[in-house]
MDAnalysis code that builds the backbone (N, CA, C; Angstrom):
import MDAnalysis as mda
import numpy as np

u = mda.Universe.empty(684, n_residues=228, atom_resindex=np.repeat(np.arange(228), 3), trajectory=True)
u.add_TopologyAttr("name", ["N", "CA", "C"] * 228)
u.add_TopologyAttr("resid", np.arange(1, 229))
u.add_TopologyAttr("resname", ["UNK", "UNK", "UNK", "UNK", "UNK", "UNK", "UNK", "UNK", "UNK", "UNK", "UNK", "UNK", "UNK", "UNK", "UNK", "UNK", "UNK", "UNK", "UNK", "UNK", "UNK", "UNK", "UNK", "UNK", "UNK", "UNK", "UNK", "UNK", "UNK", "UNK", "UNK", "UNK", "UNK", "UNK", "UNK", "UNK", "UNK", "UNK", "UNK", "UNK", "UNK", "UNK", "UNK", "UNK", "UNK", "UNK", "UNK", "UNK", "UNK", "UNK", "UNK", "UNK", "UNK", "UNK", "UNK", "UNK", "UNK", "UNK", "UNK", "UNK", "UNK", "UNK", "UNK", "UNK", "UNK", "UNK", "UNK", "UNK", "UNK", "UNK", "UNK", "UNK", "UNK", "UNK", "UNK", "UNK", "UNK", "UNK", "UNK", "UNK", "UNK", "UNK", "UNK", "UNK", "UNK", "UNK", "UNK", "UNK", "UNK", "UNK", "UNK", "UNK", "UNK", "UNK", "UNK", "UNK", "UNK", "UNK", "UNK", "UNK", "UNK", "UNK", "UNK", "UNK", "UNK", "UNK", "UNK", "UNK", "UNK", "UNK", "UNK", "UNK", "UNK", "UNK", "UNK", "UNK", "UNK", "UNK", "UNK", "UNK", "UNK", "UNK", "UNK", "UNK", "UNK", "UNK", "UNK", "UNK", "UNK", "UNK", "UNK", "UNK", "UNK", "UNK", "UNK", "UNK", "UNK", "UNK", "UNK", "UNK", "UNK", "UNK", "UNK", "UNK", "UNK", "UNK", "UNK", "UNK", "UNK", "UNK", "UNK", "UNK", "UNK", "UNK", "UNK", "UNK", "UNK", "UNK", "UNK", "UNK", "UNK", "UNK", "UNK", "UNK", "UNK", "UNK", "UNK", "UNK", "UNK", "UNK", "UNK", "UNK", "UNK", "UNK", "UNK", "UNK", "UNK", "UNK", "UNK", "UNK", "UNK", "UNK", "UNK", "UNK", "UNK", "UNK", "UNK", "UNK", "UNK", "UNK", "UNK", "UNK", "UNK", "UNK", "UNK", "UNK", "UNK", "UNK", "UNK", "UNK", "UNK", "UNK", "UNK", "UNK", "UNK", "UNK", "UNK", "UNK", "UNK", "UNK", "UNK", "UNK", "UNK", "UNK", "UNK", "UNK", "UNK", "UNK", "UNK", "UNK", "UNK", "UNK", "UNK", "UNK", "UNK", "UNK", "UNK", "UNK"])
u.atoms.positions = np.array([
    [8.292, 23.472, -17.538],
    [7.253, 23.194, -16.549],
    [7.335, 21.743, -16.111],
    [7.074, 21.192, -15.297],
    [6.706, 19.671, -14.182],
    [5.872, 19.129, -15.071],
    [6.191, 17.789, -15.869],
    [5.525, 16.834, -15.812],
    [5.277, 16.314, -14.635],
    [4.125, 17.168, -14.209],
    [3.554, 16.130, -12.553],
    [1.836, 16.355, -12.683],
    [1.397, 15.981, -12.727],
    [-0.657, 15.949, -12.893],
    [-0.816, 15.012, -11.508],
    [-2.123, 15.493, -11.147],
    [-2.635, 14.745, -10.083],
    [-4.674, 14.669, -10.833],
    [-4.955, 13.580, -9.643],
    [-6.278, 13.335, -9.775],
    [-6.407, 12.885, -8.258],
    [-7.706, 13.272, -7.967],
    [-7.962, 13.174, -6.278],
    [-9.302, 12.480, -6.171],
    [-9.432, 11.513, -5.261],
    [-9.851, 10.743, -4.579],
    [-10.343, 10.351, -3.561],
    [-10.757, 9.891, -2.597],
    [-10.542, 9.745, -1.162],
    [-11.975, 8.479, -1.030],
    [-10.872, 8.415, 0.301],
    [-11.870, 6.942, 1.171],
    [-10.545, 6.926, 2.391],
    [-11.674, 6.699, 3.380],
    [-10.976, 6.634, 5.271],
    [-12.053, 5.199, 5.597],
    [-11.488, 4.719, 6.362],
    [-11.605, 3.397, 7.317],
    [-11.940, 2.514, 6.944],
    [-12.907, 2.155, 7.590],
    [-13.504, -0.043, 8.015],
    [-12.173, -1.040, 7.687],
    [-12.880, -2.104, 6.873],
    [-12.719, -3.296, 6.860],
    [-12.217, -4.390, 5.730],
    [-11.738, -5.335, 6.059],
    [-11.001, -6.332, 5.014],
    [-10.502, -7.596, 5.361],
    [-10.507, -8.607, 4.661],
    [-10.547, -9.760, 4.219],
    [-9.504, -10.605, 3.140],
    [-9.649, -11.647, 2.876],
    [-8.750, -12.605, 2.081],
    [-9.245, -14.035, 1.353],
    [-8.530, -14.645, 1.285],
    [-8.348, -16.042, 0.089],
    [-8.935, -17.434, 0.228],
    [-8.899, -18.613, -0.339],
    [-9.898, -19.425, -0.444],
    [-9.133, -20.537, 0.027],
    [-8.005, -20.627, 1.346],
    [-7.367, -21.659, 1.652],
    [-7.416, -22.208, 2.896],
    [-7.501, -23.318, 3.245],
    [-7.894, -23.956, 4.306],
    [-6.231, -23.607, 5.668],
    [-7.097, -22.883, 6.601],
    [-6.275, -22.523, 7.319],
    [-6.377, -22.463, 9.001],
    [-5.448, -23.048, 10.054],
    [-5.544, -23.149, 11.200],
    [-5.581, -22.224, 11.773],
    [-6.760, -21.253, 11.883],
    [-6.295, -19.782, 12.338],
    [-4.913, -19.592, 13.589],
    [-5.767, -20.405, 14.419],
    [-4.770, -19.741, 15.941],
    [-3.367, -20.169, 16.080],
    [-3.115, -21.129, 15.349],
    [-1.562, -21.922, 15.133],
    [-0.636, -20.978, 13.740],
    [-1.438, -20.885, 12.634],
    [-0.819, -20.185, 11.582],
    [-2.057, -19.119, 11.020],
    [-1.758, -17.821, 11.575],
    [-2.358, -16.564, 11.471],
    [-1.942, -16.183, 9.864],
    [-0.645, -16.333, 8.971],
    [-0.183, -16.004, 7.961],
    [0.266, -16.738, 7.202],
    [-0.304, -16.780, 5.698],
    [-0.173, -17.961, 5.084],
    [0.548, -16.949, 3.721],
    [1.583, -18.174, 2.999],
    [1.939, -17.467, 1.826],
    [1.130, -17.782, 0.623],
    [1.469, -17.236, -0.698],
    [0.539, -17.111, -2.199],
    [0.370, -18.830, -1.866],
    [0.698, -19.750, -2.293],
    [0.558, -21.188, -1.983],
    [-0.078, -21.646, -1.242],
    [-0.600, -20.876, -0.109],
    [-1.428, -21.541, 1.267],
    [-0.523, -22.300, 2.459],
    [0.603, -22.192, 2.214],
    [1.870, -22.067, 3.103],
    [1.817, -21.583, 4.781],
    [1.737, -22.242, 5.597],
    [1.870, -21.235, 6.846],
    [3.459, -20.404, 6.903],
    [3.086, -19.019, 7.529],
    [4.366, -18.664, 7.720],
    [4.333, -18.185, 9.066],
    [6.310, -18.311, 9.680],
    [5.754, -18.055, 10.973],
    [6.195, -15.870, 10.903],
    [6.377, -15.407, 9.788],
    [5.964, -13.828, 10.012],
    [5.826, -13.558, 8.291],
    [5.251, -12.891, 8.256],
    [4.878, -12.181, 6.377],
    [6.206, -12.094, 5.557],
    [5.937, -11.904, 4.716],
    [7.599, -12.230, 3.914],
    [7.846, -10.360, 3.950],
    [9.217, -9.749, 3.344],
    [9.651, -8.832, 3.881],
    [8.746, -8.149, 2.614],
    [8.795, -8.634, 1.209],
    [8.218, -7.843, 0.422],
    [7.629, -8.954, -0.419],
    [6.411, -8.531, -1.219],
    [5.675, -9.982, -1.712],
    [4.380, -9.821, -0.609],
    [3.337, -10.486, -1.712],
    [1.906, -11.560, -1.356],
    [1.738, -12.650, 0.088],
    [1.246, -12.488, 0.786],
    [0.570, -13.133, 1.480],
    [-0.774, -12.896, 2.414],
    [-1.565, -13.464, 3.268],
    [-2.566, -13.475, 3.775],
    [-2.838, -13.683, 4.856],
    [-3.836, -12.960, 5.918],
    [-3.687, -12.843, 7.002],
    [-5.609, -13.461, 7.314],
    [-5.486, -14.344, 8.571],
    [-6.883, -14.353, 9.044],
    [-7.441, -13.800, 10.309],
    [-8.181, -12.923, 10.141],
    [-8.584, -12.403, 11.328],
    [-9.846, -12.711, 11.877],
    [-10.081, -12.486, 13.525],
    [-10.698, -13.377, 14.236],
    [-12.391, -12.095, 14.520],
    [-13.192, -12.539, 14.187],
    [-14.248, -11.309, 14.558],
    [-15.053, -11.408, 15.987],
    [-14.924, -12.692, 16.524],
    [-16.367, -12.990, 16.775],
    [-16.391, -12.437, 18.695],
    [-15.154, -11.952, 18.930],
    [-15.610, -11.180, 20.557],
    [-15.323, -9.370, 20.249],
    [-15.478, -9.034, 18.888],
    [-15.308, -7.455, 18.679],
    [-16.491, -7.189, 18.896],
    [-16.957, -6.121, 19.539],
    [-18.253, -5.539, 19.680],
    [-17.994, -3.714, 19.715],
    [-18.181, -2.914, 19.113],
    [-18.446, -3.013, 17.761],
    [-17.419, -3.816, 16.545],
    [-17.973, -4.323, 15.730],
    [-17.574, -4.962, 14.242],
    [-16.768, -3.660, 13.703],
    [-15.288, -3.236, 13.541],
    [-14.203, -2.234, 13.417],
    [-13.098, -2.814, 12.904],
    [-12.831, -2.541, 11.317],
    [-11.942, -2.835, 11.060],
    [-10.657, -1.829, 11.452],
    [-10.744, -0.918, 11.878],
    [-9.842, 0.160, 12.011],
    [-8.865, 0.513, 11.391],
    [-9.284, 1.124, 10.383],
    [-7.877, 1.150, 9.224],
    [-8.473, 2.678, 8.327],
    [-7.170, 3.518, 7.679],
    [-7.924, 4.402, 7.090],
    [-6.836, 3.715, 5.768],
    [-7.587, 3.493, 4.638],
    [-7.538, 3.233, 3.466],
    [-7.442, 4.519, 2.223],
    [-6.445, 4.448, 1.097],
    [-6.026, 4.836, 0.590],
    [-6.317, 4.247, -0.812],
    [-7.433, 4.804, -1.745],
    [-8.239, 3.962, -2.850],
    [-7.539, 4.770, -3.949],
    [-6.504, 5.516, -4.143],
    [-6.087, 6.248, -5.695],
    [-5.763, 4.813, -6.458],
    [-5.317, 3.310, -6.411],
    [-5.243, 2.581, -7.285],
    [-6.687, 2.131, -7.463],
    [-7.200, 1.625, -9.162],
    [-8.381, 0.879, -9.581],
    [-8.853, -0.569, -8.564],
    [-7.727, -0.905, -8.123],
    [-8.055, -2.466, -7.779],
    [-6.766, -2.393, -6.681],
    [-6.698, -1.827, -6.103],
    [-5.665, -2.074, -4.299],
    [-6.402, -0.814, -3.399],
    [-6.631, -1.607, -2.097],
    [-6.770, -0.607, -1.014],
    [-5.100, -0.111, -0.324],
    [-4.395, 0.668, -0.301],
    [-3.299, 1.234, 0.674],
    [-3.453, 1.357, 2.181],
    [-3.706, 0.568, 2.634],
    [-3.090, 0.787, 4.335],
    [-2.641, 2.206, 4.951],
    [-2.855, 3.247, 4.523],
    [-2.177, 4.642, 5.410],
    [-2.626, 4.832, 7.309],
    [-3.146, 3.945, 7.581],
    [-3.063, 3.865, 9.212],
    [-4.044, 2.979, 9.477],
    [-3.434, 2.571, 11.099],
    [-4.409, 1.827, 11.942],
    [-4.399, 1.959, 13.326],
    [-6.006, 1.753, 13.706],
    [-6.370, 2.377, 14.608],
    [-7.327, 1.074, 15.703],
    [-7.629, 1.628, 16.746],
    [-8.658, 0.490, 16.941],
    [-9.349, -0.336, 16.415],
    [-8.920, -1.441, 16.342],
    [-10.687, -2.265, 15.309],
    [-9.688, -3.932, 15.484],
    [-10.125, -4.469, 14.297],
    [-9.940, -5.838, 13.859],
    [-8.282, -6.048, 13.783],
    [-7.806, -5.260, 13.108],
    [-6.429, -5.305, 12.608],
    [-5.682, -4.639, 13.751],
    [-5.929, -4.225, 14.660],
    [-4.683, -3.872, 15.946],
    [-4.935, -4.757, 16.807],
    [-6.250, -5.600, 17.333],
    [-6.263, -6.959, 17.631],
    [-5.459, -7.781, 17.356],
    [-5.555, -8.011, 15.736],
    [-4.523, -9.042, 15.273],
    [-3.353, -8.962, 15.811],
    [-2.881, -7.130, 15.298],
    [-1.182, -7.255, 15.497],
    [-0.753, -7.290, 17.030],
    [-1.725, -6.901, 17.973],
    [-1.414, -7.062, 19.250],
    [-1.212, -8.340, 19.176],
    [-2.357, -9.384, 18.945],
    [-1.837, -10.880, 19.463],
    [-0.683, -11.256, 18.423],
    [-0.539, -10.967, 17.450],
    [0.423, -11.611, 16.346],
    [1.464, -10.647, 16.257],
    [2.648, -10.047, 16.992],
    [3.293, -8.993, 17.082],
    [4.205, -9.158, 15.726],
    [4.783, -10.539, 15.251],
    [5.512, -10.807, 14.418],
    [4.916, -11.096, 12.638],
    [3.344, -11.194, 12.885],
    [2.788, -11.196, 11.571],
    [2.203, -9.796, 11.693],
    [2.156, -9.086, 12.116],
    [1.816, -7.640, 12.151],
    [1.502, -6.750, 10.779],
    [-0.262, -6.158, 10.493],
    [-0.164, -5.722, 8.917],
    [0.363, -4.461, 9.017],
    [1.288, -3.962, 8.771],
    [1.856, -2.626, 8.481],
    [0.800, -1.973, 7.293],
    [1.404, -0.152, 8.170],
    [1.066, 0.442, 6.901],
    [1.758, 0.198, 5.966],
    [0.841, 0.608, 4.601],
    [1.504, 0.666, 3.107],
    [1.302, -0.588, 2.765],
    [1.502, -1.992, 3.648],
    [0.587, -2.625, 2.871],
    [-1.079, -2.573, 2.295],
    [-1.235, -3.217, 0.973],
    [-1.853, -3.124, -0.058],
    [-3.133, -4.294, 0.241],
    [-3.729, -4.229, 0.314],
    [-5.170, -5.010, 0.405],
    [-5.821, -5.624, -1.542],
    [-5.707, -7.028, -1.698],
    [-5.893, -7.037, -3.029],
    [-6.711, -7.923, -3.715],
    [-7.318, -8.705, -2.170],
    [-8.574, -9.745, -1.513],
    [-9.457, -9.444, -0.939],
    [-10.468, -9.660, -0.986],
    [-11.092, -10.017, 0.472],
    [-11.508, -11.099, 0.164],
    [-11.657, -11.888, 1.189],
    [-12.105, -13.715, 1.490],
    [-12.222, -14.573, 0.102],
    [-11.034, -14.042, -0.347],
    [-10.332, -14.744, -1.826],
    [-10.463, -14.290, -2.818],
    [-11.840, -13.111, -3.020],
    [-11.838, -12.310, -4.230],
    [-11.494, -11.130, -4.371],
    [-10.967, -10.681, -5.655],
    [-10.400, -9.701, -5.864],
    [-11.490, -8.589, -6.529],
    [-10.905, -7.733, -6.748],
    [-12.566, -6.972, -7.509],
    [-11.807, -5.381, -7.521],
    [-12.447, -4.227, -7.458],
    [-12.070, -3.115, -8.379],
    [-12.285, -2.424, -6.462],
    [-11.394, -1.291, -6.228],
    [-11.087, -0.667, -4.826],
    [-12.749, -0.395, -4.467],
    [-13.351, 0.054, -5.070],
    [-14.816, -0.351, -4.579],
    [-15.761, -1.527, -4.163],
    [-15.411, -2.115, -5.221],
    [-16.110, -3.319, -4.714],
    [-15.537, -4.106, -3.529],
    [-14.314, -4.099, -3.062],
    [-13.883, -4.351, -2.250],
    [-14.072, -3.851, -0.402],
    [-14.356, -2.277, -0.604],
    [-14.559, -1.895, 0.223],
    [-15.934, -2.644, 0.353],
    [-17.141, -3.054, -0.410],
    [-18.305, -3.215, -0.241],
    [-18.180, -4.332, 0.207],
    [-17.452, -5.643, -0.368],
    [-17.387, -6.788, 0.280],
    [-16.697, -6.808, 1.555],
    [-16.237, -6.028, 2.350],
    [-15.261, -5.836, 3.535],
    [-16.236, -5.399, 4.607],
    [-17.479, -4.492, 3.833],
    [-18.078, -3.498, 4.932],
    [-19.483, -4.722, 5.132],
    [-19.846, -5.888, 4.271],
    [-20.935, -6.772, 4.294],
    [-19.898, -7.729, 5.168],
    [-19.198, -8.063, 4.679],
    [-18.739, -9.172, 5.674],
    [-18.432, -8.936, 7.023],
    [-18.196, -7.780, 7.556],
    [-18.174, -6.733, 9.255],
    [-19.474, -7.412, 9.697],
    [-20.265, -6.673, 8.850],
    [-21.757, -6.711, 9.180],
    [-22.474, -8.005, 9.408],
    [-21.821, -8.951, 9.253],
    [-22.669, -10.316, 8.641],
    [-21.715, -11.163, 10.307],
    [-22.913, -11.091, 11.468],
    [-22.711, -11.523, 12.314],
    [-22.090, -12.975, 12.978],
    [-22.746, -13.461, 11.553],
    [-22.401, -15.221, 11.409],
    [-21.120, -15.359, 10.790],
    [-20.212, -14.667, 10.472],
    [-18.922, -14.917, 10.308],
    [-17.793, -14.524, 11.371],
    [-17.046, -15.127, 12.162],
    [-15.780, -15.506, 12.839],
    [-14.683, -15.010, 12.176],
    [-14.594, -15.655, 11.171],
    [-13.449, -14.951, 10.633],
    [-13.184, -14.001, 9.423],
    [-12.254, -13.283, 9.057],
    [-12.246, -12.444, 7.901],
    [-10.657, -12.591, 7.067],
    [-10.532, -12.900, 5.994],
    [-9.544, -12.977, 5.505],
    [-9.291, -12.196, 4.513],
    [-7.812, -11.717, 4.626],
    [-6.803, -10.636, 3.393],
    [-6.177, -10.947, 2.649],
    [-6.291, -10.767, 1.189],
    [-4.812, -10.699, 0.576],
    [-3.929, -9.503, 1.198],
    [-2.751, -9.451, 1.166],
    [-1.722, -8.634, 1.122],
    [-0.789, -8.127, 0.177],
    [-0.369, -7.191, 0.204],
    [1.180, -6.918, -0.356],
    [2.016, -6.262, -0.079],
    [2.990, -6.613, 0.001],
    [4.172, -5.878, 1.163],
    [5.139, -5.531, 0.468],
    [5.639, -3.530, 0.309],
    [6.415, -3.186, -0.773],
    [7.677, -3.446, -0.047],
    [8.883, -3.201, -1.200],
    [10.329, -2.830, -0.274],
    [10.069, -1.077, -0.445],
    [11.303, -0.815, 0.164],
    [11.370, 0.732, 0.175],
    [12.478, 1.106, -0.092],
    [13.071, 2.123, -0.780],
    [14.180, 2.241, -1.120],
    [13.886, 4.130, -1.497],
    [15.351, 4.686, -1.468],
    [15.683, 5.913, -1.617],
    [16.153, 6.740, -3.074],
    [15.886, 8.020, -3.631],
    [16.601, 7.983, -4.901],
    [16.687, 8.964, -4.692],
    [17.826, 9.999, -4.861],
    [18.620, 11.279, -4.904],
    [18.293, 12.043, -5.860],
    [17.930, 13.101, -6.400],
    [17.815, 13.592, -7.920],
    [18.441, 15.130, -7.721],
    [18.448, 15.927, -8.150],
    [18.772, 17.324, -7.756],
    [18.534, 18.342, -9.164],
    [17.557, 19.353, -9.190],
    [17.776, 20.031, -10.448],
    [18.869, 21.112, -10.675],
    [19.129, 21.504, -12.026],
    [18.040, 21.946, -12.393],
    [16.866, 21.081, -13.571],
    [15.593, 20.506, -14.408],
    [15.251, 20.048, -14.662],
    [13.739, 19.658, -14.203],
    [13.127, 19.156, -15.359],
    [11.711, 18.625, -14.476],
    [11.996, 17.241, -13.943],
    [10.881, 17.074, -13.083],
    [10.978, 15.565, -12.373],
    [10.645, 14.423, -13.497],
    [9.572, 15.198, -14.062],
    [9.011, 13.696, -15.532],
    [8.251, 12.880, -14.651],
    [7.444, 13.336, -13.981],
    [6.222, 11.984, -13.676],
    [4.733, 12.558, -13.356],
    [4.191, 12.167, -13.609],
    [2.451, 12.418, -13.946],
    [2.430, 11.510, -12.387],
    [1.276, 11.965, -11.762],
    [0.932, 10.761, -9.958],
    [-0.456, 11.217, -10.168],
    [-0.932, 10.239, -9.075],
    [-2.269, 10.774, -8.755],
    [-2.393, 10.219, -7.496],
    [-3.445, 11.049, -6.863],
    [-3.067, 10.401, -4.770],
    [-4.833, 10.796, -4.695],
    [-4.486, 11.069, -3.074],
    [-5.800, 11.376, -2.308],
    [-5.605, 12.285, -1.199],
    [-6.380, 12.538, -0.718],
    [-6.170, 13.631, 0.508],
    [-5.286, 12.883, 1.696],
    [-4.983, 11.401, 1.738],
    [-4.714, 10.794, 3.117],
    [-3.293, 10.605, 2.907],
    [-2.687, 10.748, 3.804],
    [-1.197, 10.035, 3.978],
    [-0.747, 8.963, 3.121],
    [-0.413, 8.602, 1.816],
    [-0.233, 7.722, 1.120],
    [0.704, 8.236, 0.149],
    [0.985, 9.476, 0.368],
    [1.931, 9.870, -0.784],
    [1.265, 10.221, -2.304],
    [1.905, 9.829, -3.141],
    [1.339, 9.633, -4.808],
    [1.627, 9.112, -5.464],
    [1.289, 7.935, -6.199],
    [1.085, 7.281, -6.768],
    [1.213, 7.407, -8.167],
    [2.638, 7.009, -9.151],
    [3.251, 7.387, -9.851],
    [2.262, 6.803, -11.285],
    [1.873, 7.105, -12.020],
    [0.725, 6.792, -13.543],
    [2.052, 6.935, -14.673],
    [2.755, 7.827, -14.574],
    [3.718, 7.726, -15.930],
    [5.127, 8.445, -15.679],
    [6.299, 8.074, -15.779],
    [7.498, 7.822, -15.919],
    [7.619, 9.218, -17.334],
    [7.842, 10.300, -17.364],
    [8.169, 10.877, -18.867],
    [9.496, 11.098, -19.236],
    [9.837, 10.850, -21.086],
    [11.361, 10.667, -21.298],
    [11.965, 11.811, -21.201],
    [12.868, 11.771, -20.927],
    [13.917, 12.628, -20.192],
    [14.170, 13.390, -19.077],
    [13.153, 13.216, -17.928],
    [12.887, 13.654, -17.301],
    [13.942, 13.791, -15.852],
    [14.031, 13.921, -14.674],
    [14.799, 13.639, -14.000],
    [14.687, 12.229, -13.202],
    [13.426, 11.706, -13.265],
    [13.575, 10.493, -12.952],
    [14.161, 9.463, -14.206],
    [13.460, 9.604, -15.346],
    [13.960, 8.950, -16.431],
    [15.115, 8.650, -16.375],
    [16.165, 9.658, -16.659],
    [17.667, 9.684, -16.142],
    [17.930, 9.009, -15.265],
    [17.717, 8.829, -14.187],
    [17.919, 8.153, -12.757],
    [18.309, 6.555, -14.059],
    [16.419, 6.594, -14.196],
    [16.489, 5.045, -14.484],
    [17.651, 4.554, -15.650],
    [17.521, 5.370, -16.559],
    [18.929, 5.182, -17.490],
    [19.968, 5.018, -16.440],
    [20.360, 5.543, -16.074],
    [21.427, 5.727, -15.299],
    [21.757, 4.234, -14.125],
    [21.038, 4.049, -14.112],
    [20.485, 2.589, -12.616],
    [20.765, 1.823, -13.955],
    [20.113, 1.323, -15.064],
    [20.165, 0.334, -16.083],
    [21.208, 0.330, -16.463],
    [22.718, 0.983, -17.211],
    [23.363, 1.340, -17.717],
    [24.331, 0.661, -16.502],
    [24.308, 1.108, -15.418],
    [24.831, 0.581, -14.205],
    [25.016, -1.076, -13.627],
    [23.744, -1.760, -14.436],
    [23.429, -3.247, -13.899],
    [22.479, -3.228, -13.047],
    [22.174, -2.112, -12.189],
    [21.630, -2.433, -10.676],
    [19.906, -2.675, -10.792],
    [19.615, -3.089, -10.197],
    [18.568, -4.474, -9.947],
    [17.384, -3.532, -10.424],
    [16.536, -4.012, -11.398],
    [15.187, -3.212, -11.690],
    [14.240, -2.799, -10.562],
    [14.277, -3.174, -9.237],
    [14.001, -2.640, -7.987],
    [14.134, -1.196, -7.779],
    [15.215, -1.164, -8.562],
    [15.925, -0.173, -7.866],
    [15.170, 1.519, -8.832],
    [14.722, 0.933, -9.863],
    [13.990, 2.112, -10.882],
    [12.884, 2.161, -10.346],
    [12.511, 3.737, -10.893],
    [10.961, 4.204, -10.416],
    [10.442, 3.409, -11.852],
    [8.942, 2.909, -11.169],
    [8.323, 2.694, -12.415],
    [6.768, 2.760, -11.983],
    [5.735, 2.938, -12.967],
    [4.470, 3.067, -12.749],
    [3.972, 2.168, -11.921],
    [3.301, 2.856, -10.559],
    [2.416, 1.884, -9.776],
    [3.014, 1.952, -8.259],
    [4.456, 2.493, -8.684],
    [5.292, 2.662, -7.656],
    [4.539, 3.775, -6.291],
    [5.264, 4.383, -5.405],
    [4.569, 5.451, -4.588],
    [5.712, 6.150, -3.945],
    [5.574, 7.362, -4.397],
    [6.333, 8.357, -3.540],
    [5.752, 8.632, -2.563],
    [6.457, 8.258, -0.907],
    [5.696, 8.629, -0.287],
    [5.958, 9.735, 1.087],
    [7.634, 10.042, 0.790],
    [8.120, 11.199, 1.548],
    [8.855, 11.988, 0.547],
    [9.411, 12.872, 1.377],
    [10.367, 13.870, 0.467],
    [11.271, 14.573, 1.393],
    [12.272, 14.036, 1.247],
    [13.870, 15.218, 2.326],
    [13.216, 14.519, 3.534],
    [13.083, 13.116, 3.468],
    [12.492, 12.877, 5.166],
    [11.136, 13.072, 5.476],
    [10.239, 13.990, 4.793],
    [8.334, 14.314, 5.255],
    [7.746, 13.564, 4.761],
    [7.178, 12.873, 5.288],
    [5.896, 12.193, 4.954],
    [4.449, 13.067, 4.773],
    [4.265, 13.255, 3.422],
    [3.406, 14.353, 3.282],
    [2.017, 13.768, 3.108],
    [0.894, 14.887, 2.738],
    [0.015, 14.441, 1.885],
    [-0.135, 14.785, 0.665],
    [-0.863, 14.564, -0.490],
    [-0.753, 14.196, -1.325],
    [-1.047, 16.006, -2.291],
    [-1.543, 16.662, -1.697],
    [-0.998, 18.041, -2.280],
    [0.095, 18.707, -1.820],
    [0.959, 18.391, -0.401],
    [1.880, 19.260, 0.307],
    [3.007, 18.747, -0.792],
    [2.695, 17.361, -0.831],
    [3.651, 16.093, -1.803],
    [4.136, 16.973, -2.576],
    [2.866, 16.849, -3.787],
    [3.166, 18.010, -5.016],
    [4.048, 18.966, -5.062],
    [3.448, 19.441, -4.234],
    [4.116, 21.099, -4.361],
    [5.069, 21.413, -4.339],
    [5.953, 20.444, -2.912],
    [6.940, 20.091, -2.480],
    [7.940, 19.536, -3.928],
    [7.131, 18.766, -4.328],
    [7.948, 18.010, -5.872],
    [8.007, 18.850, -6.984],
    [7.296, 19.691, -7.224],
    [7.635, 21.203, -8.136],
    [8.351, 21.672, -7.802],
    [8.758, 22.043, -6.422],
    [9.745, 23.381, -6.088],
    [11.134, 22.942, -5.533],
    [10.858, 21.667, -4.755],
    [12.130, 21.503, -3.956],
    [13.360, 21.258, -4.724],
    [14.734, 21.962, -5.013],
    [15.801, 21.675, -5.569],
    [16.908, 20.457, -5.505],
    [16.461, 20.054, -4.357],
    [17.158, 19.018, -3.646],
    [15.668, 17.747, -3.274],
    [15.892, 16.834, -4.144],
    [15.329, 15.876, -3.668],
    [15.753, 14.432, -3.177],
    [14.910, 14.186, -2.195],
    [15.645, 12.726, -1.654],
    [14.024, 12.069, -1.962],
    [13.707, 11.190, -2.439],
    [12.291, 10.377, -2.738],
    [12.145, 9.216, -1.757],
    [11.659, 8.742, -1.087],
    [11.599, 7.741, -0.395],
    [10.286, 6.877, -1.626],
    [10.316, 6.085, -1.971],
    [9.730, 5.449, -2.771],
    [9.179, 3.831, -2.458],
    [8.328, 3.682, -2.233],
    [7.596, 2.013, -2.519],
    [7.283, 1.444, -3.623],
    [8.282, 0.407, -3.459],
    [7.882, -0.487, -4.807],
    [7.041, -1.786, -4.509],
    [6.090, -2.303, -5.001],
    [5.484, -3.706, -4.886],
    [5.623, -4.629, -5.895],
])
């Protein structure tokens, strides 16, 4: 049988924020972990974005959020609001999906409390600006093929985010992979490991039960995977 378990979740839209560093909004929109201006987000890795509130009417962060981690919001889309503002004017600091939300206006706190500090600070008319942590995964591919179980326990949500890998089991068909990648030299990037996110399969970008199911039965797998 599939070492694969799920646990379900959910949260869709608003708003978000970032860090405690003195910053020129309209000259440097993106700053790195250091308080660094950058002139676009690094390709994978931490940084922070400031966004501008004060001619939005309605207050819209436009984003549908993805809460299966304790303490990260997931990015699974964006839509009208605060953050397609940004990336319209900032085409080159642009927040993609799948980035990870892990701030708001410098504090960090548990995927709830976050949403709460995101949805008060919308609301709170006297603020201009709103600031994010970030995190920006790489992405990379892994081949497996049975016969065999996959060996991984996930847990997701109803939204486009894939699933969200909780445990790695030994001998499994990913396990192998990773033996196999280690044994090889090739870069610990390159292994699945907890925290990670499967978030297609043979090319689909699923949701998080089609995911499953798909990962029980399909004989041929190609994983598209995010690492942070």
């Amino acid at each position: 049988s599939e070492a694969v378990g799920s646990t379900t979740s959910m949260f869709c839209y608003c708003c978000e924020s970032q860090p405690e560093v003195t910053v020129e909004v309209h000259s440097s929109p993106v700053l790195d972990e250091a308080g660094s201006a950058l002139e676009e987000p690094p390709q994978q890795g931490a940084f922070s974005v400031s966004l501008e509130l004060e001619d939005l009417q309605p207050r819209l962060l436009g984003v549908a959020l993805d809460s299966t981690e304790e303490r990260n919001l997931m990015i699974v889309g964006i839509f009208d609001g605060i953050i397609k503002k940004f990336n319209d004017k900032f085409p080159r600091q642009a927040v993609k999906k799948f980035d990870k939300i892990s701030a708001v206006n410098g504090k960090a706190g548990t995927s709830n409390e976050m949403r709460r500090m995101m949805v008060s600070a919308i609301a709170d008319e006297t603020l201009e600006l709103l600031q994010l942590t970030l995190r920006r995964p790489t992405e990379h591919e892994i081949r497996l093929e049975r016969p065999g179980a996959l060996g991984l326990q996930v847990n997701y949500t109803d939204l486009l985010g894939g699933v969200l890998i909780s445990k790695v089991v030994s001998d499994g068909l990913v396990d192998r992979w990773n033996q196999q990648q280690k044994a090889a030299g090739a870069a610990g990037s390159s292994r699945i490991k907890v925290g990670d996110r499967i978030i297609a399969l043979n090319g689909d970008e699923l949701k998080g039960d089609d995911l499953l199911e798909r990962l029980k039965n399909d004989q041929e797998l190609v994983l598209t995977v995010l690492h942070y």
